[in-house]
TIROGU-771311 format. One record per residue (C-alpha): y, x, z negated. Coordinates in steps of 0.02 Angstrom, whole numbers. Example, Ala and Ser with C-alpha at 12.3 -4.5 7.8 and 13.67 -1.06 7.14 Angstrom:
// TIROGU-771311
((-225; 615; -390))
((-53; 684; -357))
***
This chain:
// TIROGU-771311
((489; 742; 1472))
((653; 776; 1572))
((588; 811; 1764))
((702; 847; 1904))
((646; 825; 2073))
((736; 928; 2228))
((751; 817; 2378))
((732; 908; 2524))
((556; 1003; 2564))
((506; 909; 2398))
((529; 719; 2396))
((587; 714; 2590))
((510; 788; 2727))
((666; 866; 2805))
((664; 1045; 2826))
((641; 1058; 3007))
((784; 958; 3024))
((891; 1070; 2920))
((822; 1223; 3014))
((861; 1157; 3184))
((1020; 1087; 3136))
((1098; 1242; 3065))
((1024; 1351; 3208))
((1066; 1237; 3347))
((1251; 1255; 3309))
((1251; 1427; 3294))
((1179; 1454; 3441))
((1288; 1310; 3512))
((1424; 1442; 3505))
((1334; 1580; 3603))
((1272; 1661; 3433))
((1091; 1714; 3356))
((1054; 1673; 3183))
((884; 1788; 3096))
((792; 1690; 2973))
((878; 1761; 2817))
((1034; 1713; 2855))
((947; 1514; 2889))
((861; 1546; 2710))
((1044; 1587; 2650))
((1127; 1457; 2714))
((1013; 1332; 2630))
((1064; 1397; 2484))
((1252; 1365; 2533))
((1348; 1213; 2491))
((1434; 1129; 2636))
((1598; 1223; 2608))
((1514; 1389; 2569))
((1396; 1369; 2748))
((1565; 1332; 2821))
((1648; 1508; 2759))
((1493; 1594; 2799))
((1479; 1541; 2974))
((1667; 1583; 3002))
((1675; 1759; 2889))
((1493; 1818; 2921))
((1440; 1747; 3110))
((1613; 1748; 3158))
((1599; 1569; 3247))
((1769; 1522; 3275))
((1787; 1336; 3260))
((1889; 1205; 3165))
((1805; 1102; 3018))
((1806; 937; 3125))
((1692; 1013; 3248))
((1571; 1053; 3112))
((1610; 925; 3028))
((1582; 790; 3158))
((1412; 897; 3225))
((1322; 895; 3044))
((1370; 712; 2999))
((1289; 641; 3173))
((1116; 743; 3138))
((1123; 716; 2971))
((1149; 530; 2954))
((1015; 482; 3108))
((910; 590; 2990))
((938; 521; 2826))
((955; 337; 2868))
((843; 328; 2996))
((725; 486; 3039))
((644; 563; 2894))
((507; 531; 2806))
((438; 535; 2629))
((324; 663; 2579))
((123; 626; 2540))
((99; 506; 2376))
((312; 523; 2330))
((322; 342; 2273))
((146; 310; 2203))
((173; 479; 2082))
((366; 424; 2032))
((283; 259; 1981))
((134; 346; 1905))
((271; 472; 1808))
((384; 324; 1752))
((223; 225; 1696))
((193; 346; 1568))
((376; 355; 1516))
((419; 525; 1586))
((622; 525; 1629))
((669; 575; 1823))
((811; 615; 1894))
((864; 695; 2081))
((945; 878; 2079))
((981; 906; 2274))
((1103; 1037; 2375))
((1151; 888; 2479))
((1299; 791; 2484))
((1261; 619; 2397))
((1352; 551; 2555))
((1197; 590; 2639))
((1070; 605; 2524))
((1108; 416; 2478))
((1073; 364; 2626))
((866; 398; 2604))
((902; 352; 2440))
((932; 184; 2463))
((818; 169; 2611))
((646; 218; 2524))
((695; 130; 2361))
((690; 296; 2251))
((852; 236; 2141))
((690; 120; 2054))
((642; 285; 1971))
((781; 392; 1956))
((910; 397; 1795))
((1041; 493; 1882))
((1098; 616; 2034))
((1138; 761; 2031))
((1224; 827; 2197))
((1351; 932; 2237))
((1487; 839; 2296))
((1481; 716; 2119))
((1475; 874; 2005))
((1581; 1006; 2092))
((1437; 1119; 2055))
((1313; 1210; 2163))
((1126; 1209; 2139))
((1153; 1421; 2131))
((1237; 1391; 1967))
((1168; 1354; 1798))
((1291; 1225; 1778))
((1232; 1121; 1897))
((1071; 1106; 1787))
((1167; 1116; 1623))
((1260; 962; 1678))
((1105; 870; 1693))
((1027; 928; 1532))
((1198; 854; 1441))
((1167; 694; 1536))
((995; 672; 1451))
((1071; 723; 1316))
((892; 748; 1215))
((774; 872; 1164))
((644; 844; 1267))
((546; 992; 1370))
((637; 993; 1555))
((541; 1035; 1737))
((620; 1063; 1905))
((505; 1018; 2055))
((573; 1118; 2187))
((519; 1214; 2354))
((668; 1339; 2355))
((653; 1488; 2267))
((832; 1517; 2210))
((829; 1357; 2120))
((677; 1386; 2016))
((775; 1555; 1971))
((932; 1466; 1932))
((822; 1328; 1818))
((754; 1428; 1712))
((918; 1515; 1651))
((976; 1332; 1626))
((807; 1334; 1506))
((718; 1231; 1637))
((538; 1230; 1661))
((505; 1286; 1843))
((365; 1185; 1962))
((345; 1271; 2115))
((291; 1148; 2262))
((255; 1206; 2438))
((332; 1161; 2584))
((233; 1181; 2750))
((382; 1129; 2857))
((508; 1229; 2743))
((561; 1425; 2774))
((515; 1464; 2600))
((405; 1602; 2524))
((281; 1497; 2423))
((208; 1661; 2345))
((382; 1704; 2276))
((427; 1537; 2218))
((271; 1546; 2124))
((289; 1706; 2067))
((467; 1635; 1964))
((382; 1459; 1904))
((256; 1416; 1766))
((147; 1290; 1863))
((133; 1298; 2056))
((69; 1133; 2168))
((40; 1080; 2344))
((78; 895; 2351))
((182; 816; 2242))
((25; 707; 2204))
((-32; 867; 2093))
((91; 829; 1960))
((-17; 717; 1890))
((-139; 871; 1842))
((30; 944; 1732))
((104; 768; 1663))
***
């Protein structure tokens, strides 16, 4: 089997980082920001946020102020902050153990994402990484999956673990089993994300009941 994993809200613990991050600057320029447009934005890639928060939220700033904001919070975060979810290395070891193929599809820049990459080992268990500054594709697009499913380059069944429900959505029109996984921390629907996958678990640890 083919499994993706999301990283953020899945693997990594880093939601309410994302959620305060996104609405502190907003609000860092006298602005409010309702939950659906911080469900939106997580959905965005960092050049699409950026366009939104200018068009939308009419924030006027230059990219090096965003720039520079994001890449302090997110690099104290990534290299140093946030944590692994419950059982995340003992079930990659347990899904590589029985030969299972694993591989990272994330909405965040591998310049970050790296960073927690390296620092909890996971590169032991993945085959590849899918991101959106190495494809030039968004996770909102098919092709972002597609490109993945050439990689493998087999006919195996493919999953998606992931807590957002766009992606499951976008998955399975790339012919990509969806695993819905729940995020406590996240701003996610869990009901909806379940409603759009084929299995639906709490911990990650619950793969093991599907695999």
């Amino acid at each position: 089997m083919n499994i993706f994993f999301d990283l953020d809200g899945t693997l990594l613990d880093s939601m309410p980082m994302w959620n305060n991050l996104e609405r502190d600057f907003v609000e860092s320029y006298g602005k409010e920001i309702d939950n659906e447009s911080l469900w939106l934005l997580n959905s965005l890639t960092e050049k699409e946020m950026i366009k939104y928060l200018r068009d939308v939220l009419e924030i006027d700033f230059n990219y090096e102020e965003i720039e520079n904001f994001f890449e302090r919070k997110l690099f104290c975060g990534y290299s140093r902050d946030l944590k692994l979810r419950k059982d995340v290395l003992e079930t990659l070891d347990y899904l590589k153990s029985k030969g299972h193929n694993l591989s990272l599809a994330t909405m965040t820049d591998y310049k970050y994402c790296k960073l927690a990459i390296e620092r909890f080992s996971l590169n032991d268990y993945l085959d590849f990484i899918l991101a959106p500054d190495l494809i030039d594709h968004s996770k909102s697009s098919p092709k972002f999956f597609e490109y993945g499913l050439k990689k493998y380059n087999n006919n195996e069944k493919s999953y998606l673990v992931d807590d957002a429900s766009y992606a499951l959505k976008v998955a399975r029109k790339a012919n990509i089993i969806p695993i819905a996984i729940e995020d406590k921390n996240g701003r996610e629907d869990f009901n909806m994300a379940k409603s759009l996958s084929d299995f639906a678990i709490k911990e990650i640890g619950d793969l093991r009941n599907i695999f």
